[in-house]
C-alpha positions as CSV (number, residue, x, y, z in Angstrom):
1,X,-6.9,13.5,13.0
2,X,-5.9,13.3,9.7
3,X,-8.9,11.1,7.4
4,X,-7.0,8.3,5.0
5,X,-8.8,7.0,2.0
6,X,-8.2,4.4,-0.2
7,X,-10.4,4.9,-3.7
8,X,-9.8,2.8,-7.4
9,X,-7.5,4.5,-9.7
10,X,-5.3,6.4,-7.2
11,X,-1.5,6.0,-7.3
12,X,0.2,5.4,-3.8
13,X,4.1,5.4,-3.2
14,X,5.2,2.5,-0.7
15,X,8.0,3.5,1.8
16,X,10.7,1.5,-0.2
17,X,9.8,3.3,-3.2
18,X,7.9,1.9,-5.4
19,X,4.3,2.7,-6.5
20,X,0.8,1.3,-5.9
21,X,-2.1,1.9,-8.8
22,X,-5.1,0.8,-6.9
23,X,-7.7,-1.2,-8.5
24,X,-10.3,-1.6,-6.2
25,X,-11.2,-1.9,-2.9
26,X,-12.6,-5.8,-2.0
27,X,-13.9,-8.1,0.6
28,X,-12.4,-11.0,1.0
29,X,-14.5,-14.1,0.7
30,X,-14.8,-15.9,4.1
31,X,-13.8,-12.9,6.6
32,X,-15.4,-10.2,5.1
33,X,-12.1,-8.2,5.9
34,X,-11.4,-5.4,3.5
35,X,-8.8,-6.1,0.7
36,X,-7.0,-3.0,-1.0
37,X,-6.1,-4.5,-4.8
38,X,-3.0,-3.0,-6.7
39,X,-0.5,-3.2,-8.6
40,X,2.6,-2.7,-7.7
41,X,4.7,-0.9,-10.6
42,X,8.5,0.6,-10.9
43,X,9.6,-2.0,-8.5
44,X,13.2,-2.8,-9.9
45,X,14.5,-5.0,-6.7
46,X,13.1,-2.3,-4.4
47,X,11.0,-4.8,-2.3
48,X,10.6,-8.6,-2.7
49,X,7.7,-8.7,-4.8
50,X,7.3,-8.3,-8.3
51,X,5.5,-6.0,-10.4
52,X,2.3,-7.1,-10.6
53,X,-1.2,-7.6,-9.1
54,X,-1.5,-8.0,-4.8
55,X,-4.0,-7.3,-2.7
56,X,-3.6,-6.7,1.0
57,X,-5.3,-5.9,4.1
58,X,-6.5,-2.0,3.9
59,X,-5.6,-1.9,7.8
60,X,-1.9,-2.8,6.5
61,X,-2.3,-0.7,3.7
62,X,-3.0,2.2,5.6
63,X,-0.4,1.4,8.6
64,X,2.2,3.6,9.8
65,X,6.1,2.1,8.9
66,X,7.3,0.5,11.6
67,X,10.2,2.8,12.4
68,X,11.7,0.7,14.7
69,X,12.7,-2.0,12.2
70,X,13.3,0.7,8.9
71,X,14.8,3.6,11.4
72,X,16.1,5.3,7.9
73,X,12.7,5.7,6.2
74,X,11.4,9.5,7.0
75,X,7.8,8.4,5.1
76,X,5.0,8.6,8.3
77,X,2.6,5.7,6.5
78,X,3.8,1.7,4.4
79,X,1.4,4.1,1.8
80,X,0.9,7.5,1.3
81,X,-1.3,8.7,-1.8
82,X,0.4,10.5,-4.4
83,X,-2.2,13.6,-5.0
């Protein structure tokens, strides 16, 4: 089984296309659930958000696309690491 990592200053491309510079990895405050923290770049209407600074679950991070509601996208992973 493939081993999926999320580490500060890697670059990720989202399934819609646009890329993800992580910052850090966090915890949030009250759950202790793990927060990846990004920002989202060379968005230009790709997604609904902006460019800009997000964090987000690293389980949803690292989740496969949901292939029955984007049947187009070929991309395995909502984030695969740009080596």
């Amino acid at each position: 089984m493939e081993k999926r990592e999320v580490k500060p200053f890697t670059m990720w491309k989202h399934f819609k296309g646009t890329k993800a510079f992580v910052i850090t990895v966090a915890n949030h405050s009250e759950t202790g659930e793990p927060l990846v923290v990004y920002n989202c770049m060379d968005n230009a209407g790709k997604t609904n958000h902006k460019d800009g600074i997000y964090a987000r679950p690293l389980s949803m991070f690292l989740s496969e696309v949901d292939h029955e509601k984007y049947p187009e996208v070929t991309q395995k992973y909502r984030f695969e690491e740009i080596k």
